[in-house]
LOGU-160069 format. One line per 2 residues: number of its first residue (from 1); their letters; for each residue y, x, z of C-alpha. Coordinates in steps of 0.001 Angstrom, whole numbers, plus 500000, padded with zeros to 6 digits. Layout:
NUM> a> Y,X,Z ~ ...
//
This chain:
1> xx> 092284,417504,424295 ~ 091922,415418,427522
3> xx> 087753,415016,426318 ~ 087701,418988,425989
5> xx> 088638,419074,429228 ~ 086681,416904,431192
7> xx> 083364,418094,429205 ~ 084340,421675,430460
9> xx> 085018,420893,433780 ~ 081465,418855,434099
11> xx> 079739,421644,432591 ~ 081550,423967,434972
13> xx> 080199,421501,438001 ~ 076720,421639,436356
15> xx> 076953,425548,435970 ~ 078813,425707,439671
17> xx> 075610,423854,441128 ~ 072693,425799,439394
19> xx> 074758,428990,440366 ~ 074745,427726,444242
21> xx> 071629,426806,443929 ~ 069787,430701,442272
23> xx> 072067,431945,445024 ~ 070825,430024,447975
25> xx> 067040,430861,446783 ~ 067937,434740,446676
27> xx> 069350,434602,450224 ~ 066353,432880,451417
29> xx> 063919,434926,449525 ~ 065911,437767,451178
31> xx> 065176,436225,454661 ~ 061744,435360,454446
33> xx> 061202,439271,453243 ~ 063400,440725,456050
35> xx> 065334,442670,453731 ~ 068377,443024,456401
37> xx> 065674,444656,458658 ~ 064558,446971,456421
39> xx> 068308,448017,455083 ~ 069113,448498,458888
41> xx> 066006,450714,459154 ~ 066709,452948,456194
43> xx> 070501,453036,456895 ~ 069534,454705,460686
45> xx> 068620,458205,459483 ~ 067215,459732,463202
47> xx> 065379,456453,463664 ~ 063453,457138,460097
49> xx> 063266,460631,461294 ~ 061168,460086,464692
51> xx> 059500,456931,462644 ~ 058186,459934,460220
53> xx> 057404,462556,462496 ~ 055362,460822,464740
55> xx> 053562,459142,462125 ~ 052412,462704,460617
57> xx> 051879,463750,464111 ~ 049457,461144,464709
59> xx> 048148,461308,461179 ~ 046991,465006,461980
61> xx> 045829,464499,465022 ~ 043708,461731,463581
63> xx> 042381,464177,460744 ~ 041347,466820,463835
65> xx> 039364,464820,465867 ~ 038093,462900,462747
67> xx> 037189,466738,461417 ~ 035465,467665,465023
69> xx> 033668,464653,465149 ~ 032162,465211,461719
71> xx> 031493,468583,462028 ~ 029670,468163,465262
73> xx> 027454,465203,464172 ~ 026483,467512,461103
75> xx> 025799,470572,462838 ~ 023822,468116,465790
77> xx> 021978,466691,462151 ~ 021245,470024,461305
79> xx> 019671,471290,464613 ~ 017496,468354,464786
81> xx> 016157,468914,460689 ~ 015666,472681,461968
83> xx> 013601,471941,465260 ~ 011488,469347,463331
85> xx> 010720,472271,460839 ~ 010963,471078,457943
87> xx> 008554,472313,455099 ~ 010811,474648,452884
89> xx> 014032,473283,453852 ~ 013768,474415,457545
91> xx> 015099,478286,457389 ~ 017556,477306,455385
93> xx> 019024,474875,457711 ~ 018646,476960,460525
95> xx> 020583,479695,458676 ~ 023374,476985,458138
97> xx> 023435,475743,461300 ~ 023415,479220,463063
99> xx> 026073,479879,460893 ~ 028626,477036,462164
101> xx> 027193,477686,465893 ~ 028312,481346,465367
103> xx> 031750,481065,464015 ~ 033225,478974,466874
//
C-alpha cells in the first residue's frame, strides 16, 4: 500500500509541475497579446462608444473628400478629352461632362 502511495504522489508532483508549467505559458501568452488591455477596453462601454463613432465619422469624411477628389479629376479628364476633340468620342464627352458641370 505504502508503494501505491508514493507512485501517486510522484505522479501527482509530475502532473502538479506540467500543470504549473501550461499555466505559466497561458499567462504569458496572455501578456505578450495584451489581453487585460483589450478586456478593459471592451468592459468600458462609452469609451467603445466614442472609439466607434469617431472612427465612422472619420471613415465618412474620408469617403467625401475621397468621392470629390475623384469626381473632380474625372470631370477635369473629361474637359481636357472634350477640348482636344476627339474624333467620335468628343460630343459625347462633352455631353457627359456638361452634364456633371450642370448638376452641381
Amino acid at each position: 500500500m505504502r508503494f501505491f502511495i508514493s507512485a501517486y504522489t510522484s505522479l501527482m508532483k509530475k502532473t502538479r509541475g506540467e500543470t504549473e508549467k501550461t499555466i505559466r505559458r497561458i499567462a504569458e501568452s496572455l501578456e505578450r497579446s495584451h489581453f487585460y488591455d483589450y478586456v478593459s477596453f471592451v468592459s468600458d462601454e462609452r469609451r467603445m462608444f466614442r472609439r466607434a463613432f469617431f472612427s465612422g465619422l472619420l471613415r465618412g469624411l474620408g469617403m467625401a473628400v475621397g468621392f470629390s477628389v475623384l469626381g473632380a479629376l474625372m470631370v477635369w479628364i473629361l474637359n481636357t478629352l472634350a477640348a482636344r476633340s476627339l474624333s467620335y468620342a468628343a460630343d459625347l464627352i462633352r455631353r457627359i461632362a456638361e452634364a456633371l458641370v450642370s448638376d452641381r
